[in-house]
C-alpha positions as CSV (number, residue, x, y, z in Angstrom):
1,X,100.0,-205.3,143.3
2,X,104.0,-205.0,143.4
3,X,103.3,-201.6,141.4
4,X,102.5,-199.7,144.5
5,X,104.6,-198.0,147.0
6,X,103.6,-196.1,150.0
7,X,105.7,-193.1,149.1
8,X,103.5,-192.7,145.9
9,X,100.0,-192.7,147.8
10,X,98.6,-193.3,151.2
11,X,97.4,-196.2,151.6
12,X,96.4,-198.8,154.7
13,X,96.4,-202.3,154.4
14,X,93.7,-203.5,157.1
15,X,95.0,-206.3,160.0
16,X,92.5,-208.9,161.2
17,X,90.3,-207.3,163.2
18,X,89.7,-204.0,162.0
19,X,87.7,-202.5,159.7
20,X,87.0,-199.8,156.7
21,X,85.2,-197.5,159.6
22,X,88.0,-197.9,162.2
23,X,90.6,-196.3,159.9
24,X,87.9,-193.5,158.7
25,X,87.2,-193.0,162.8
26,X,91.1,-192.8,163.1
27,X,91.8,-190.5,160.0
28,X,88.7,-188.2,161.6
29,X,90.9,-187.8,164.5
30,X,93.9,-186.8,163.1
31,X,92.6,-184.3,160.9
32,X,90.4,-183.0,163.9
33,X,93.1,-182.7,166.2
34,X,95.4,-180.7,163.5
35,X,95.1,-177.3,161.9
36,X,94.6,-178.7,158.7
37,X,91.3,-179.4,158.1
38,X,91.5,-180.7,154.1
39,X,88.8,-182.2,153.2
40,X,89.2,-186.1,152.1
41,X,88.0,-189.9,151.5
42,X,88.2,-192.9,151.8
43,X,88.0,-195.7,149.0
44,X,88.7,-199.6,149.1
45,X,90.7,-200.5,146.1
46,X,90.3,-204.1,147.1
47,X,86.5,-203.2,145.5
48,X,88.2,-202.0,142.8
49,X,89.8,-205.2,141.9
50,X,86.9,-207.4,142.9
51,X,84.6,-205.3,140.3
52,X,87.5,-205.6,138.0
53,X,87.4,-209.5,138.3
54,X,83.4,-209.5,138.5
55,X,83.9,-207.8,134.7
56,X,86.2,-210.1,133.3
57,X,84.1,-212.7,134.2
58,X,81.0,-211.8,132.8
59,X,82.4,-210.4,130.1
60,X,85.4,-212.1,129.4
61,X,85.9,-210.1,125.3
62,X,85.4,-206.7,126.7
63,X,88.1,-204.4,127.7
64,X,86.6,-202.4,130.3
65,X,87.9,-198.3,130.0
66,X,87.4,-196.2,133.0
67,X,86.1,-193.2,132.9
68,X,88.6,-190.8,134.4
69,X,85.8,-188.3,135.4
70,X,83.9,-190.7,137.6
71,X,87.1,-190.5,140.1
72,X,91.1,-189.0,139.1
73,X,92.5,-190.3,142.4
74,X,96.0,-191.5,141.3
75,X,95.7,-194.7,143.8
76,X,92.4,-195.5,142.2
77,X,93.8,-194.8,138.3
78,X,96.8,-196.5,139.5
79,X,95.3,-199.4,140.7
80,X,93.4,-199.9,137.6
81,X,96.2,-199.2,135.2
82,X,98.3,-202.4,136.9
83,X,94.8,-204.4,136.3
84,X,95.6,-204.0,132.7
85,X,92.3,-201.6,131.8
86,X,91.8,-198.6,129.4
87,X,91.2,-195.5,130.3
88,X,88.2,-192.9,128.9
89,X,89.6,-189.7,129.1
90,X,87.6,-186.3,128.4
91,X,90.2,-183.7,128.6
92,X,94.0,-182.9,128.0
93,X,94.7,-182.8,131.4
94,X,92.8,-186.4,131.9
95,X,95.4,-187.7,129.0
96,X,98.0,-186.1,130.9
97,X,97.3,-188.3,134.3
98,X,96.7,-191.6,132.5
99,X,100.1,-191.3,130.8
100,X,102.4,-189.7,133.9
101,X,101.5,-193.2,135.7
102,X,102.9,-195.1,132.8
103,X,100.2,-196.4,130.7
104,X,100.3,-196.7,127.3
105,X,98.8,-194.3,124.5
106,X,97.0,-197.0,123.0
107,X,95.2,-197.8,126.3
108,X,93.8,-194.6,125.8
109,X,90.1,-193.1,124.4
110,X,90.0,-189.6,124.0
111,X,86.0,-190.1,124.8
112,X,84.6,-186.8,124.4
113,X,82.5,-185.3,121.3
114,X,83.3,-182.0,121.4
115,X,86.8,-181.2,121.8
116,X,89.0,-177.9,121.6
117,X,91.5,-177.9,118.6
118,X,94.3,-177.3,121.0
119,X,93.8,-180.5,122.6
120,X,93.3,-182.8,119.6
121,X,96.5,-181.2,119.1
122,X,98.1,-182.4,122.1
123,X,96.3,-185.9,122.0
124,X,97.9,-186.0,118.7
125,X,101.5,-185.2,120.2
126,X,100.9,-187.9,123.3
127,X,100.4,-190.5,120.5
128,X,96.6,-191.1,121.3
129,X,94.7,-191.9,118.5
130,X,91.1,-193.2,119.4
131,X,88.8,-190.5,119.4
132,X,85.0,-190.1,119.8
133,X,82.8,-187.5,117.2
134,X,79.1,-186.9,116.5
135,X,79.6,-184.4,114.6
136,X,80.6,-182.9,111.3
137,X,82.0,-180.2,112.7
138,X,84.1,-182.7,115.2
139,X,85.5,-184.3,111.3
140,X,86.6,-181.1,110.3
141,X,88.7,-180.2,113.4
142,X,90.0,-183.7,113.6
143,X,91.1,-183.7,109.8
144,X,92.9,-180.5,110.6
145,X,94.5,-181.1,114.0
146,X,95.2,-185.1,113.8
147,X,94.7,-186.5,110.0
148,X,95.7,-189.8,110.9
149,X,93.2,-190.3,114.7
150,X,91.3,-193.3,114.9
151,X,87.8,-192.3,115.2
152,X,84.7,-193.8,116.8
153,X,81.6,-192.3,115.7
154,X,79.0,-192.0,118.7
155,X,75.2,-192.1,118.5
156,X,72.5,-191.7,120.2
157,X,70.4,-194.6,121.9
158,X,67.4,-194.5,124.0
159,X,68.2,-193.7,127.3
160,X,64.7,-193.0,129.0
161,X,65.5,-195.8,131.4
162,X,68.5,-194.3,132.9
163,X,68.6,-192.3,136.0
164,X,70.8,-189.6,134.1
165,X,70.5,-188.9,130.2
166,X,72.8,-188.2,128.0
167,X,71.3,-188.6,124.5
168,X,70.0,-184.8,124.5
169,X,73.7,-183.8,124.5
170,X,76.2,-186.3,122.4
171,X,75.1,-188.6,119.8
172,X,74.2,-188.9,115.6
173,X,71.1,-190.5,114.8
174,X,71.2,-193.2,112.0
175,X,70.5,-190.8,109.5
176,X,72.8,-188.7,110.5
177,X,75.4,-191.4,111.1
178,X,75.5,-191.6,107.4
179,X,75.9,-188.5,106.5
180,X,79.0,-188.2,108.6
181,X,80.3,-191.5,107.4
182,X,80.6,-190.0,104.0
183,X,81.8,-187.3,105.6
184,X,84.7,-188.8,107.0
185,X,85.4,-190.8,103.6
186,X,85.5,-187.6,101.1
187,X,88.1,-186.7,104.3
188,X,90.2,-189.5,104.2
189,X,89.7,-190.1,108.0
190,X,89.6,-193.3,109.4
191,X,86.5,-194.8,111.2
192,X,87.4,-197.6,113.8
193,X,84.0,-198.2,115.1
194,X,81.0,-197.3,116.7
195,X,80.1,-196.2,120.9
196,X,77.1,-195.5,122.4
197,X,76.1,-194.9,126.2
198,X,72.5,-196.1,127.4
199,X,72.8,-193.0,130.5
200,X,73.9,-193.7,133.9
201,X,71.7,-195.9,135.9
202,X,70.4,-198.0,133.3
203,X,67.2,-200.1,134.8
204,X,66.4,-202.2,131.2
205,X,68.9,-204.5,129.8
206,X,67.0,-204.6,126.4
207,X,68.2,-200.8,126.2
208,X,71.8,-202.4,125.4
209,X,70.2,-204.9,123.1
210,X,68.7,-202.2,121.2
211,X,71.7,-199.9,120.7
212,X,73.9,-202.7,119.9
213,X,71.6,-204.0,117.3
214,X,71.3,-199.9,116.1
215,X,75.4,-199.9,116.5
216,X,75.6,-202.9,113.7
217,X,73.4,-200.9,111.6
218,X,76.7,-198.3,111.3
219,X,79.0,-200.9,111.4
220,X,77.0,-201.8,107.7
221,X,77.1,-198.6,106.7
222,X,80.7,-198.3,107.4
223,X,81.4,-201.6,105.7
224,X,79.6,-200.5,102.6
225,X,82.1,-197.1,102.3
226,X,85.2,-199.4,102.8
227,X,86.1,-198.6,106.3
228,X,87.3,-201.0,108.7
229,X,85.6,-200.9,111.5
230,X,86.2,-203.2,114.2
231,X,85.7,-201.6,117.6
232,X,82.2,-201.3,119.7
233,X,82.1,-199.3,122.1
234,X,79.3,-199.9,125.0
235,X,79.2,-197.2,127.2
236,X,78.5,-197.2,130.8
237,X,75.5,-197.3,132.4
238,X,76.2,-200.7,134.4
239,X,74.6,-201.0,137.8
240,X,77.9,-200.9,140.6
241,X,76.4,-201.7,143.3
242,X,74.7,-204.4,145.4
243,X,71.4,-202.4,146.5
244,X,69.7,-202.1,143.0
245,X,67.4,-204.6,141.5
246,X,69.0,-204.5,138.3
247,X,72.2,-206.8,138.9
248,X,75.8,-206.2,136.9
249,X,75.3,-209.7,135.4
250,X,71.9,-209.4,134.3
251,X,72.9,-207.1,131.7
């Protein structure tokens, strides 16, 4: 990780010996003993790259893109951007981080359904073009703000397995998914593919089955009205850590 330089962020690289806890124990300490009393953590990016690795090698085709809401520590989003992943980002001033750290606009989703004209405006001006919509409404603004986005039309899945749902607030049923398709096409927009997101905490591997199978569904439809649509998107939902039953690789 050549990228990294201690003036940009603090970081500690740990000497035989010591641990995670005896830095935390040492960084109590300092802030205890001071007048500023900041709150703060403390992540392990070497995690970071051995979940990165654990991904590429189940599944090898599939780009992962972080979602910059999860965590917008620049050590974390730098770390990944060096790995080579994408970046889901919700907001203009999510766009705005991802890009002052170098990456690339087309390394970029602008992941979020329901977005303010101003900053499809701005996305437009960075040079990001993939987009997520569910909406007609979403088409409209989008045809107005930035004719020529990539779009990704997002729908809903069953998510009743997941620890938190999120198909009662994004999401276009199948029906529906037609409708906006045509939509799109009497718009001249361009459709790129399809995402979905089974909720956070998914416990049922057959949930992705399903909403990939509903996903290829669209991709027909799309076919059918001459778009080329090449991009799936699958969400998130993984299991991250080691004390579920559901593991990472199972799914």
């Amino acid at each position: 990780m050549s990228n990294f330089s201690s003036e940009e962020f603090e970081f500690t690289f740990l000497d035989e010996g010591f641990t995670a806890k005896d830095i935390l124990d040492q960084k109590i300490n300092e802030v205890s003993s001071s007048d500023d009393k900041d709150a703060f953590y403390v992540a392990d990016l070497g995690d970071i790259v051995k979940k990165h690795m654990r991904w590429h090698k189940a599944l090898p085709r599939v780009t992962p893109f972080y979602a910059v809401k999860c965590n917008d520590s620049k050590a974390v989003v730098k770390t990944l951007a060096v790995l080579g992943a994408g970046f889901d980002c919700a907001s203009k001033t999510e766009i705005q981080l991802v890009q002052s750290i170098g990456v690339p606009p087309e390394r970029i989703i602008y992941a979020n359904p329901c977005k303010q004209v101003s900053q499809i405006k701005h996305a437009a001006s960075s040079g990001v073009q993939m987009m997520t919509f569910d909406s007609e409404v979403e088409l409209m603004k989008v045809a107005r703000a930035h004719p020529k986005a990539k779009l990704v039309l997002r729908i809903t899945t069953d998510d009743s397995k997941a620890v938190c749902r999120l198909s009662v607030k994004f999401g276009a049923t199948l029906k529906t998914s037609r409708l906006l398709l045509e939509r799109a096409k009497e718009l001249d927009l361009a459709i790129i593919g399809v995402s979905f997101h089974v909720g956070s905490g998914c416990t049922d591997p057959d949930t992705f089955v399903q909403a990939i199978s509903d996903a290829r569904c669209v991709f027909d439809m799309g076919a059918e009205l001459g778009f080329n649509m090449y991009l799936l998107d699958i969400g998130g939902g993984f299991p991250g850590s080691e004390d579920v039953k559901l593991k990472f690789e199972e799914v």
